[in-house]
C-alpha positions in Angstrom: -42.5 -32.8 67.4 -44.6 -29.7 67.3 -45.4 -27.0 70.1 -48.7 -25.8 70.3 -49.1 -22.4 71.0 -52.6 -20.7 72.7 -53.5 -17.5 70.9 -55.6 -14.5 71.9 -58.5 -15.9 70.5 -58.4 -19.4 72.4 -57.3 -21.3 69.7 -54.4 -23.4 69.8 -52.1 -22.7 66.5 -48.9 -24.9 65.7 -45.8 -23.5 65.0 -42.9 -25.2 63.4 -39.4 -24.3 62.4 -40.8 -23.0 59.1 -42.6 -19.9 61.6 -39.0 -19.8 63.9 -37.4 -19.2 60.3 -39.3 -16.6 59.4 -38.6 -14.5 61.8 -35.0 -15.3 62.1 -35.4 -13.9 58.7 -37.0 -10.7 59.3 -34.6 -10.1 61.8 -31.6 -10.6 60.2 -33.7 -8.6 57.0 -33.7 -5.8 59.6 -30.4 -6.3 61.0 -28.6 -6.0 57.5 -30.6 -3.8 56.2 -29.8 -0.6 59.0 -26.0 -1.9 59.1 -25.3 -1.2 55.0 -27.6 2.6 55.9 -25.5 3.5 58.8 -22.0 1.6 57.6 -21.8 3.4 54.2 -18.8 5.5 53.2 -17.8 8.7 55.3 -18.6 11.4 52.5 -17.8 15.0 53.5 -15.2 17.0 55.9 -16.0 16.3 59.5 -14.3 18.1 62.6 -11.6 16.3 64.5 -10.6 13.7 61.4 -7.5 16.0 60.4 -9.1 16.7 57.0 -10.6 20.1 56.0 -9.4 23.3 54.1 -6.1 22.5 53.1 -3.7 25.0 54.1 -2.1 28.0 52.0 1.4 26.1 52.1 -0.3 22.7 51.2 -1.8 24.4 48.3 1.4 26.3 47.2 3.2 22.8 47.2 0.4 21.3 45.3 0.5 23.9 42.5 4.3 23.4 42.5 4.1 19.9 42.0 2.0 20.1 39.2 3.5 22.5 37.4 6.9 20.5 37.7 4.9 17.4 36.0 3.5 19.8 33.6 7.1 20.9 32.3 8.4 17.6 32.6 5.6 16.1 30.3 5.9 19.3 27.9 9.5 18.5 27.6 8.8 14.7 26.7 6.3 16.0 24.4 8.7 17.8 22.9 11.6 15.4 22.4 8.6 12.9 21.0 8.0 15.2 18.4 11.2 15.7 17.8 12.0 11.9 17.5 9.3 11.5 15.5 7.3 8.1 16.0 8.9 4.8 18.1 9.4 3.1 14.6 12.9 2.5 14.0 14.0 3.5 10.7 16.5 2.2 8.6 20.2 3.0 8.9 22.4 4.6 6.4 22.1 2.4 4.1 18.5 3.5 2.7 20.0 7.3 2.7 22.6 6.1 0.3 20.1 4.1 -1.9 17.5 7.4 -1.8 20.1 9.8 -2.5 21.9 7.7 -5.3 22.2 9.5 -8.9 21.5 6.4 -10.8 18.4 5.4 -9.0 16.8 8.8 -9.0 17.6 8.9 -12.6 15.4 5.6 -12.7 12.2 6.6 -10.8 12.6 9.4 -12.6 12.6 7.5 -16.6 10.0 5.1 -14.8 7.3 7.6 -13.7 7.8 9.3 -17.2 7.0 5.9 -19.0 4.3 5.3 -16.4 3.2 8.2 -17.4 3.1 7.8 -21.6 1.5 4.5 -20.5 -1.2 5.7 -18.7 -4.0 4.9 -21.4 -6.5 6.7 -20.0 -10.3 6.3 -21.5 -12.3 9.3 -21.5 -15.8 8.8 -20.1 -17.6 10.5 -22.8 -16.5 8.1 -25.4 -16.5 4.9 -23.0 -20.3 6.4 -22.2 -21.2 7.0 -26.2 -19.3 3.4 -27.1 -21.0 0.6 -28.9 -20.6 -3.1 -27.9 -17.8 -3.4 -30.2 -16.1 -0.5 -29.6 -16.3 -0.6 -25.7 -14.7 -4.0 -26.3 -11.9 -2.3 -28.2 -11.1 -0.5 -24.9 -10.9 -2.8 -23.2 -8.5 -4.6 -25.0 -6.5 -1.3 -25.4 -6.8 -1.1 -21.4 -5.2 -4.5 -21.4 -2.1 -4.3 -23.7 -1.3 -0.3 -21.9 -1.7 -2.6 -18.5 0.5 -5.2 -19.9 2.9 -2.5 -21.1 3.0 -0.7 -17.8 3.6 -4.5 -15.8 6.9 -5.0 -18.3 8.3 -1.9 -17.5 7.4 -1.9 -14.1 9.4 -5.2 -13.4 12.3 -4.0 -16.0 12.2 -0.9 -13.5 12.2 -3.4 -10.6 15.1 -5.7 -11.9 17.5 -2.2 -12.5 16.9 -0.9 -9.4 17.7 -4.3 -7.9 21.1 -4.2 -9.8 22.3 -0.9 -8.4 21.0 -1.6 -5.4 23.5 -4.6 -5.2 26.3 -2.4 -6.7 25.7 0.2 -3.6 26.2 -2.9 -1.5 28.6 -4.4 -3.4 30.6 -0.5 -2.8 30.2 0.0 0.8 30.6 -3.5 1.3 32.1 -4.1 5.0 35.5 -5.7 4.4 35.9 -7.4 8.6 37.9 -10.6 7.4 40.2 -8.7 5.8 41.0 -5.9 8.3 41.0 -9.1 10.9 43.4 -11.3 9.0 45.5 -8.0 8.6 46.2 -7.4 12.2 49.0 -9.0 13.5 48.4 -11.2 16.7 50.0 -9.8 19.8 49.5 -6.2 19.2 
């Protein structure tokens, strides 16, 4: 059904419910629109809301507070430090091992042969090298490689042994100190 509507200029125009939702739309455009203006956030100090200055005592109980939580997270700094980092490190037993005569005495003949191994090419004459003689570096790179993997894994296997001596040594005896109380004790 459709309601004809007479104009200013005599002329009869039809209107629908497409022209009744158009200006439901512009109202409610207009409606939204100066609610989200006026219904924004309070910014600012306004009289009467209890909020303003703050006073000299709120102030003093502020800076209080604040330098309590400064101390408190100066002394946890501290401690931190002094912990050092939240990795936990190994007991005793890698103390023992570190500060064991033997084993020092074994880094110490490995790094030596490490060192003697260490064939080391100087630039100069890998730079002035033939074919044939570059190749002969290489193979002489090789066999001090070689060299230094044997006495690496010789290293390896001794320091294994007297590792499982220092265990073998502090070794914690429970059945025995069990089966040596006496029941009823």
């Amino acid at each position: 059904m459709k309601d004809v509507v007479n104009t200013t200029n005599g002329e009869k125009e039809e209107t629908g419910i497409n022209n009744y939702m158009k200006r439901l739309l512009i109202v409610l455009g207009l409606v939204f629109g100066l609610t989200t203006v006026y219904g924004g956030p309070d910014k600012g100090h306004k009289k009467g809301r209890g909020k303003g200055k703050p006073t000299p005592e709120q102030v003093e109980a502020w800076k209080a507070k604040w330098e309590d939580a400064k101390k408190k997270r100066d002394k946890k700094r501290g401690d931190a430090k002094k912990r050092g980092s939240k990795r936990e490190h190994g007991g005793a037993f890698g103390k023992v091992v570190r500060d064991d005569a033997k084993i020092k005495e074994l880094k110490e003949a490995f790094a030596a042969a490490a060192k003697k191994l260490g064939g080391k090419v100087d630039r100069k004459q890998w730079k002035d090298a033939t074919d044939e003689e570059k190749a002969a570096l290489r193979d002489k790179m090789k066999a001090s490689r070689k060299e230094w993997e044997a006495a690496m894994k010789s290293h390896r296997v001794e320091v294994g042994k007297r590792i499982r001596e220092i265990r073998e040594e502090f070794k914690n005896n429970r059945d025995k100190v069990i089966d040596g109380n006496d029941p009823g004790e």
